[in-house]
C-alpha positions as CSV (number, residue, x, y, z in Angstrom):
1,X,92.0,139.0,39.4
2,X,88.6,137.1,39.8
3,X,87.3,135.7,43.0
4,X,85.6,133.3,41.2
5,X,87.4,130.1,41.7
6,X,86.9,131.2,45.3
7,X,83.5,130.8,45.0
8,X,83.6,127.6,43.6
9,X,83.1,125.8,47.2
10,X,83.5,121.9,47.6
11,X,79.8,121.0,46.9
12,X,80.9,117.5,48.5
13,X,82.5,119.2,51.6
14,X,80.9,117.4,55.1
15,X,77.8,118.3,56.6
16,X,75.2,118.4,54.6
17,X,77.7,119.9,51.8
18,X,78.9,122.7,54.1
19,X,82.1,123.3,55.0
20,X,82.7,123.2,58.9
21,X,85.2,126.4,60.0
22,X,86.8,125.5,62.9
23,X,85.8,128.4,65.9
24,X,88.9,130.9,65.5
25,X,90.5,132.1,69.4
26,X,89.3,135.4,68.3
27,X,86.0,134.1,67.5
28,X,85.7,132.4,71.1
29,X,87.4,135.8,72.9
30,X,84.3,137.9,71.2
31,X,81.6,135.1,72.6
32,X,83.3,135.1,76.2
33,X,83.3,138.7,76.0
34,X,79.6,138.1,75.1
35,X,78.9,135.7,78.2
36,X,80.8,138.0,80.3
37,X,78.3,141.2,79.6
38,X,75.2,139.1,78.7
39,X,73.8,139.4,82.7
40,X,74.3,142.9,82.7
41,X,71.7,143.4,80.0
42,X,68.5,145.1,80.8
43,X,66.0,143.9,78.2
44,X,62.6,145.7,78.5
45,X,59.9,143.2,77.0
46,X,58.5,145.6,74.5
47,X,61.7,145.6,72.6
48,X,62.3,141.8,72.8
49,X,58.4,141.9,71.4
50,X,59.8,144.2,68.4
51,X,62.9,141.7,68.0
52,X,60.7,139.0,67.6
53,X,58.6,140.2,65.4
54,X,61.9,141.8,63.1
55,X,63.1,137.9,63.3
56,X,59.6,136.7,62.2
57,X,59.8,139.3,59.1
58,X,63.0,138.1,58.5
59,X,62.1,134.5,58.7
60,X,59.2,134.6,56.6
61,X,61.7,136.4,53.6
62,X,64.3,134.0,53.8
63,X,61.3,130.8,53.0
64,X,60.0,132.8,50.3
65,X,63.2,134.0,49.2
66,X,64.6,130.4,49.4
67,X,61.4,129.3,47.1
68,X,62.7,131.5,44.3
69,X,60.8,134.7,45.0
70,X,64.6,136.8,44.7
71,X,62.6,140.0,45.3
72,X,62.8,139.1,49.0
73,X,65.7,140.1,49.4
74,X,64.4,144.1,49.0
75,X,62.3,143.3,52.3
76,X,65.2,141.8,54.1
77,X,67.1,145.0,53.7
78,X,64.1,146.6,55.4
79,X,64.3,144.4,58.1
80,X,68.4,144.5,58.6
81,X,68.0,148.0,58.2
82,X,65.4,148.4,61.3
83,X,67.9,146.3,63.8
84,X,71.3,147.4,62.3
85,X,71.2,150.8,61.4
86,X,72.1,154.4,62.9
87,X,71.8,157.7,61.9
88,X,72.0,161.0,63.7
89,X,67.8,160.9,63.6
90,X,67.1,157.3,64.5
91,X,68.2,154.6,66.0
92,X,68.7,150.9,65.4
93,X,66.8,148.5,67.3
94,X,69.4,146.1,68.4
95,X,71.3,149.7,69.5
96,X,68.4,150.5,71.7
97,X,68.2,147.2,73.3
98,X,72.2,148.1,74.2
99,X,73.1,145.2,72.0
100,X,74.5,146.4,68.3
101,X,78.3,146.8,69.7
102,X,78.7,143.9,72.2
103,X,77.0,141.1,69.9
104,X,79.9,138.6,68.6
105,X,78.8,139.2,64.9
106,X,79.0,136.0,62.7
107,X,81.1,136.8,59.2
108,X,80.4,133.9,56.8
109,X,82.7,135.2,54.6
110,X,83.9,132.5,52.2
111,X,87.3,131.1,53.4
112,X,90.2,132.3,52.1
113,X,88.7,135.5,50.2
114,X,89.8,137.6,53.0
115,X,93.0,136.8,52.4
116,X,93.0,136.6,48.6
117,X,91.9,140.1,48.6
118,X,95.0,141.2,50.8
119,X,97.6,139.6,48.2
120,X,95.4,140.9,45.1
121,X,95.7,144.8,46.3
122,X,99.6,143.8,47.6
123,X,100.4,142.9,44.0
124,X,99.0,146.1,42.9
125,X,95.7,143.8,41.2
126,X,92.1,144.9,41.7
127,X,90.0,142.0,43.0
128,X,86.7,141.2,41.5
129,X,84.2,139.4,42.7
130,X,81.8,138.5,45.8
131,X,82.8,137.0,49.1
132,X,79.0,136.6,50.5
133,X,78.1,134.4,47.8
134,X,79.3,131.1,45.7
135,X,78.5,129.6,42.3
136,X,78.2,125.8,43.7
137,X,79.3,124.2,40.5
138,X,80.1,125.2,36.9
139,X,76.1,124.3,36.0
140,X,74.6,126.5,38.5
141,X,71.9,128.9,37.3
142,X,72.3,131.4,40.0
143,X,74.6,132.9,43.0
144,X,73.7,131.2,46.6
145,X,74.5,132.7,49.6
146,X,77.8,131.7,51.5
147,X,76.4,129.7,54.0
148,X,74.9,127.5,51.8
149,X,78.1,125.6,52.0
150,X,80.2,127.2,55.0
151,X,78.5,126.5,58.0
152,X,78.3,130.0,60.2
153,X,79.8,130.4,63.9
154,X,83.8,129.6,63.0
155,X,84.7,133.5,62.4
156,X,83.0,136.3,64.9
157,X,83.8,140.0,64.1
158,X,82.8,143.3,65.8
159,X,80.0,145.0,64.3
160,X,81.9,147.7,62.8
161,X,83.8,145.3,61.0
162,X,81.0,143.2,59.7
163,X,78.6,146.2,58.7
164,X,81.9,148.2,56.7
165,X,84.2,146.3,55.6
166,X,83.9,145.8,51.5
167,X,82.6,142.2,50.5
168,X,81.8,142.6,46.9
169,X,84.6,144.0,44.5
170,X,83.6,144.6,40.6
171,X,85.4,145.6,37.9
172,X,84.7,149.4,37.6
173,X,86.6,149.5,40.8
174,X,83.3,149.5,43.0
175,X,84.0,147.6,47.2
176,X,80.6,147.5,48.5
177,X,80.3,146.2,52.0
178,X,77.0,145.0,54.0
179,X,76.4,148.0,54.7
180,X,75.6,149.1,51.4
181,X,74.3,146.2,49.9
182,X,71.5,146.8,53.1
183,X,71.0,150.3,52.4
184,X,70.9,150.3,48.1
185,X,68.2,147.5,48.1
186,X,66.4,149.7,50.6
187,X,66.5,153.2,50.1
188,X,66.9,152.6,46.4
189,X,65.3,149.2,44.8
190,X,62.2,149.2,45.9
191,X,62.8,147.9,49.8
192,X,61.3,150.8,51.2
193,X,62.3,153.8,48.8
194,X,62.2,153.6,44.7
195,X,64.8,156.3,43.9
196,X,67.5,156.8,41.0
197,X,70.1,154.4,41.5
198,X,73.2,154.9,42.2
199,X,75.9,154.3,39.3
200,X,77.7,151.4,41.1
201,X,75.0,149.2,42.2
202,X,73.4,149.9,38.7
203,X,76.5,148.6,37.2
204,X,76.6,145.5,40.4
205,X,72.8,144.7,39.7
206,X,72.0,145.3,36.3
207,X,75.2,145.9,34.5
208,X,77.6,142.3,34.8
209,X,80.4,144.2,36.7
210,X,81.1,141.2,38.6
211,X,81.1,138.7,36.2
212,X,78.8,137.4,33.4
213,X,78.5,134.5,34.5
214,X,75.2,133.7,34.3
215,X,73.8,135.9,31.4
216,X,76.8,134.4,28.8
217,X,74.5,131.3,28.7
218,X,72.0,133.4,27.4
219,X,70.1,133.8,31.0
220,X,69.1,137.6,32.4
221,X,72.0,139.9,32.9
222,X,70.1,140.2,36.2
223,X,71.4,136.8,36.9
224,X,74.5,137.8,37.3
225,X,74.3,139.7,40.0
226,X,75.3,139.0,43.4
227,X,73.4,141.5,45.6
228,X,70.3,139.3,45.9
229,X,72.2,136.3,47.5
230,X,74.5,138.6,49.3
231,X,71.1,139.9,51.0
232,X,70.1,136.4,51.9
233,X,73.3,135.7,53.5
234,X,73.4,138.9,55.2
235,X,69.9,138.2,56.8
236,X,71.2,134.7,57.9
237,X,73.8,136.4,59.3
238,X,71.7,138.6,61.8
239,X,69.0,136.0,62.6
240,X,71.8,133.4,63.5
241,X,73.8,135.9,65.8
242,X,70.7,137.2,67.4
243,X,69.3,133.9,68.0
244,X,72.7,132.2,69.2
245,X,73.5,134.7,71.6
246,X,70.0,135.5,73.0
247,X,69.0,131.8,73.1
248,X,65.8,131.0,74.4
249,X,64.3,134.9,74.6
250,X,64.0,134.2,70.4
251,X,62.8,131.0,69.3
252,X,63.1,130.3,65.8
253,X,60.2,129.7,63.5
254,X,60.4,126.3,63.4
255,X,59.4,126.8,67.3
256,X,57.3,129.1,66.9
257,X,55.0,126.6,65.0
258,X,55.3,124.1,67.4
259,X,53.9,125.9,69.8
């Protein structure tokens, strides 16, 4: 069962071509959590200085990224990797700051592929394909990242549930979630570490498993990948959570400049 005709968003939907979701009660229960702990944070200034700068990196990949340099995305999983993840030797930065498990994590998750991917397993059908990502129109050249056309802030999630759940489903059986998208561009791709790859995000990145949809009109099997756009939207993701909830502490780049 493909999740393609789920990614085939309205490209005249309202604002600006994005969809608007409409704040779900969970969503506004995790950002009155949020309000409701907020004041008991103790920021230390050095590590709002290191979240800055992380947001800065961040910023700077998704411009050049959004220019057409793709590779960006290998840095962005260096920088999602220094705030988001935890091992038994190190330690996230947004965990240090006290924040990983109490932010009210934004999931632009395309609508309804949740849901699709409930009744494809119920039926006994493996889903394929990407819900971080759409194909705008049947004469796009390339994946775009979900929020591209569904605006984030309607759907907030725990950040368990946003790192781990699966988000990209393939046809050799593969579920990768953020998690690993972050952690194979990375430790693997070039982000920070060139190593062997492993067999299903060869098969993801270089190998059509979800879809040829780009490389049938005679374009780079490369194409059809989804990881690079999946890292883009992941990356918007974490700058728009950190920045709505820490407001004014993290102006945006745009801000920055005017300054």
């Amino acid at each position: 069962m493909t999740l393609e005709r789920w990614s085939r968003l309205d490209a005249a939907a309202p604002n600006g071509g994005q969809a608007v979701p409409s704040q779900s009660p969970d969503a506004a229960r995790r950002l009155r959590r949020w309000q409701r702990l907020k004041p008991e944070l103790a920021l230390s200034d050095e590590h709002l200085e290191h979240l800055r700068d992380q947001l800065g990196f961040i910023d700077a990949s998704c411009t050049r990224f959004d220019r057409g340099v793709r590779a960006e995305a290998k840095r962005l999983a260096i920088d999602v990797r220094v705030l988001a993840y935890d091992t038994t030797a190190s330690t996230g930065l947004l965990t240090r700051m006290g924040l990983t498990q109490i932010l009210p994590w934004a999931d632009g998750t395309i609508p309804s592929g949740p849901r699709v991917v409930r009744l494809a397993r119920d039926r006994g059908v493996a889903p394929v394909g990407s819900l971080l990502t759409v194909i705008p129109s049947p004469t796009a050249t390339t994946w775009m990242p979900a929020f591209r056309q569904v605006s984030l802030g309607g759907h907030r999630v725990g950040f368990n549930y946003w790192w781990q759940i699966p988000r990209i489903f393939d046809n050799q059986g593969t579920e990768a979630s953020r998690r690993d998208v972050v952690l194979w561009l990375a430790h693997h791709d070039g982000g920070a570490h060139v190593d062997d790859l492993p067999e299903a995000y060869r098969a993801i990145a270089r190998g059509s498993s979800v879809g040829d949809f780009f490389s049938r009109l005679g374009r780079s099997v490369k194409e059809d990948s989804p990881l690079p756009a999946a890292m883009r939207q992941i990356a918007e993701e974490v700058r728009f959570t950190v920045r709505t909830s820490l407001g004014a502490l993290l102006p945006d780049e745009e801000e920055i400049f005017r300054r």
